[in-house]
ZAMARGU-4260 file (C-alpha; in steps of 0.2 Angstrom, whole numbers, plus 5000, padded with zeros to 4 digits):
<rodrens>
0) 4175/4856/4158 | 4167/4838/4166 | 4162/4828/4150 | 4151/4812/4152 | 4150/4800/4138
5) 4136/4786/4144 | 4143/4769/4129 | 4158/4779/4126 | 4171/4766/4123 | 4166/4763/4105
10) 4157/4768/4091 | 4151/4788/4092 | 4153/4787/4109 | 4170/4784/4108 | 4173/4796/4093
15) 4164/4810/4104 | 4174/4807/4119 | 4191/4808/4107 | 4186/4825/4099 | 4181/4832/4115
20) 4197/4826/4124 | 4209/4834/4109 | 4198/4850/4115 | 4204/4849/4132 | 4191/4843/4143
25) 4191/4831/4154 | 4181/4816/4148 | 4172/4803/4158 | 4168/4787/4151 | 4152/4778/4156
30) 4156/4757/4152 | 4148/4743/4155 | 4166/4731/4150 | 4180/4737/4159 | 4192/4730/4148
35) 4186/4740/4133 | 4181/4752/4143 | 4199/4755/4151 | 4207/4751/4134 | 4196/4766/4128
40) 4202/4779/4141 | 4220/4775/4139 | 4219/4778/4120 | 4210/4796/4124 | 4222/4811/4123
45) 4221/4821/4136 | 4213/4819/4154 | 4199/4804/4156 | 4192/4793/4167 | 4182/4777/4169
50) 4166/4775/4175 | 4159/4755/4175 | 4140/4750/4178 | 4125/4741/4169 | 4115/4753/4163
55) 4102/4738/4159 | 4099/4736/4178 | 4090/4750/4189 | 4102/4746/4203 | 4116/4747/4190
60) 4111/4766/4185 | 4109/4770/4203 | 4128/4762/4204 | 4134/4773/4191 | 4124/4787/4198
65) 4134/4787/4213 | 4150/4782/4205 | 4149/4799/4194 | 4144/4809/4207 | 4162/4804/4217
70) 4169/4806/4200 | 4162/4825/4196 | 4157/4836/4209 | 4150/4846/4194 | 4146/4838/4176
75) 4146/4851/4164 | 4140/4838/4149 | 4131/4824/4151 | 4128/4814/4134 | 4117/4800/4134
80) 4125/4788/4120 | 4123/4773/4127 | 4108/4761/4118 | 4104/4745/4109 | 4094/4740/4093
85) 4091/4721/4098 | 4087/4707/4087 | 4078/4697/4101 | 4068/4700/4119 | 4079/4701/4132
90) 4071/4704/4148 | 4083/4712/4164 | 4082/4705/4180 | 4070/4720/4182 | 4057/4712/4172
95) 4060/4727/4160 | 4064/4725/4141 | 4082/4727/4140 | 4082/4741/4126 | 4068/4751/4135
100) 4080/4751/4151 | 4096/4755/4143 | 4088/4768/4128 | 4075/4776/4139 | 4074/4772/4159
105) 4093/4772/4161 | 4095/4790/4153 | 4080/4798/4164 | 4086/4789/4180 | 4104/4798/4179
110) 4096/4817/4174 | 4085/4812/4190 | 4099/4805/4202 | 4111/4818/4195 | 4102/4833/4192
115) 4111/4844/4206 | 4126/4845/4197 | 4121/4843/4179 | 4123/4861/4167 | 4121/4852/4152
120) 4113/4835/4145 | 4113/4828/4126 | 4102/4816/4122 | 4109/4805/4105 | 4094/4801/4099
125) 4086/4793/4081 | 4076/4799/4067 | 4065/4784/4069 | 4059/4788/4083 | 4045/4796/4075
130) 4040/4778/4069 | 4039/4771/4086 | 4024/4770/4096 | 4027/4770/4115 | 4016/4760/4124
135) 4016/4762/4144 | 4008/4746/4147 | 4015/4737/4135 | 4033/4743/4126 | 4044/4740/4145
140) 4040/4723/4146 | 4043/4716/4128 | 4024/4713/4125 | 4024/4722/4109 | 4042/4718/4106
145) 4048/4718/4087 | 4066/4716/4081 | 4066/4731/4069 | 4052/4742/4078 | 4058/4744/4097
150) 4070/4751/4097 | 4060/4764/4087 | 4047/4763/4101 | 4060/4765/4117 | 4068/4780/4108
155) 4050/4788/4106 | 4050/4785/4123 | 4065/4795/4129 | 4060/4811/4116 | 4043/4811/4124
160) 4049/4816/4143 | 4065/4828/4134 | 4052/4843/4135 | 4048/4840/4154 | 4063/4838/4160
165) 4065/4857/4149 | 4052/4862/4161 | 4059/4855/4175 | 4076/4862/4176 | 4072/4878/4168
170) 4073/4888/4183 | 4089/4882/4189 | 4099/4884/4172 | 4100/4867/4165 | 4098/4863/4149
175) 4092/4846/4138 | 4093/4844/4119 | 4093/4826/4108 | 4100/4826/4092 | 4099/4813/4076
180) 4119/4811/4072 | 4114/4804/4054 | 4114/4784/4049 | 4133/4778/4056 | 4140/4764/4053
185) 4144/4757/4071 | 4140/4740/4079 | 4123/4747/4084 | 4109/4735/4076 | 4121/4720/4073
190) 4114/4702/4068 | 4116/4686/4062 | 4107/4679/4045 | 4100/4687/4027 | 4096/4703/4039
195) 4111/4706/4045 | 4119/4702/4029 | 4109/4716/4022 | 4113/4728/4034 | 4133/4725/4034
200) 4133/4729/4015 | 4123/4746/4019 | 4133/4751/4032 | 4146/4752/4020 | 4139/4767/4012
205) 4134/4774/4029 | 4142/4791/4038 | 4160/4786/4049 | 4157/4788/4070 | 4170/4801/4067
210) 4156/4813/4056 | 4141/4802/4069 | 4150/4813/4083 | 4151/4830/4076 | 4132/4834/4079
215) 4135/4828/4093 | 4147/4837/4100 | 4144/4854/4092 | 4129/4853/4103 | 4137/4851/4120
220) 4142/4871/4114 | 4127/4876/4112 | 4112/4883/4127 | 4096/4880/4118 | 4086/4868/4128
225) 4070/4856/4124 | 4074/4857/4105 | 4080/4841/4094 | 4092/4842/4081 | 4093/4833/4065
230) 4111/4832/4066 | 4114/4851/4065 | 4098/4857/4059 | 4084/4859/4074 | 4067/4852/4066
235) 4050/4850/4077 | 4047/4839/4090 | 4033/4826/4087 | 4029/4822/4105 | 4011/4818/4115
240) 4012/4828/4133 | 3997/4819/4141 | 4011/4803/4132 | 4027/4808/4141 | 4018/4812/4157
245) 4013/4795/4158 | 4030/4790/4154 | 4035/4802/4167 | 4026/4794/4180 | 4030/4779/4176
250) 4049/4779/4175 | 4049/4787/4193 | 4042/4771/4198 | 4052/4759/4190 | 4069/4767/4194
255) 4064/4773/4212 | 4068/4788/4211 | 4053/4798/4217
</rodrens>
């Protein structure tokens, strides 16, 4: 089986490409360093291969796009791990708010550029995203940008389409679920001053990648599709269609994918 791992060189993405390795697949990991990215692979048991792109930029995801369809002509899993919790706005060369590209546009460019040979996508998602508040005109382009509140906001973003592209691919067979792995303790959220002092002592008392990745992967086994997971347990949804088909829209538009 074709395993891709989008941000697998550390953290849960790295612990999810491991477990699924020592399981026999064959694990392709989406990095934007190759250095770490092709220390990763070499430490994965089993088969694995590098895939290196900028998932911040739309003509990096279109890059990687077309680097994975060389890599897999078929893609059994795809898991969208990849994401960022920033401290302050960045903007892409895209004009875009760099956690809105990499945490919402990147994923939905990939299921659009890929979907021909996808069977099965994982969304790793967060449990704050019920919190955020996805604003089209305003959340892409940093104008309500808050340092503890986007990334809330761009992961609202990506739950809100996960029931059209349900719709979408129904017919043909593919699936898509997200999935709340718990609060980890990874490098996700990191930050100078009091803050981030805060949160290094909490992290301490906070779930490993290791047990981060078990939700995760015990859900590239299963063939639900438009659910979300709280780790292992599906809850409800809490999306806005009229919401995600404006996001929708949208996204087609910014990533140029029609």
């Amino acid at each position: 089986m074709n395993v891709v791992v989008t941000g697998g060189n550390r953290g849960i993405g790295y612990a999810v490409c491991a477990e699924l390795a020592r399981r026999g697949h064959r694990v392709v990991v989406v990095a934007r360093d190759a250095a770490r990215g092709e220390q990763a692979v070499r430490s994965l048991p089993g088969e694995a291969v590098l895939v290196v792109g900028d998932l911040s930029a739309v003509s990096g995801m279109h890059e990687v796009a077309g680097r994975l369809a060389e890599a897999c002509p078929r893609i059994d899993v795809l898991v969208h791990n990849a994401g960022l919790w920033p401290s302050r706005l960045t903007l892409t060369a895209d004009g875009l708010e760099e956690a809105f590209a990499v945490n919402h546009l990147a994923p939905f460019t990939l299921n659009r550029l890929l979907e021909d040979r996808l069977t099965r996508v994982v969304q790793v998602s967060a449990g704050l995203y019920v919190k955020g508040k996805a604003d089209p005109d305003r959340t892409p382009y940093g104008h309500d940008f808050h340092p503890l509140r986007t990334y809330a906001d761009t992961k609202r973003c990506n739950v809100e389409t996960l029931p059209l592209f349900a719709e979408r691919w129904r017919e043909r067979g593919v699936t898509i679920d997200a999935v709340h792995p718990g609060v980890i303790n990874t490098g996700l959220g990191a930050r100078g001053g009091p803050v981030g002092l805060l949160l290094k002592v909490a992290k301490r008392f906070w779930k490993t990648p290791e047990q981060g990745a078990a939700p995760v992967v015990a859900l590239t086994e299963r063939s639900t599709t438009g659910r979300y997971y709280d780790e292992l347990e599906e809850i409800p949804m809490n999306v806005d269609r009229e919401l995600g088909l404006r996001l929708w829209e949208q996204a087609g538009k910014l990533s140029g994918v029609a």
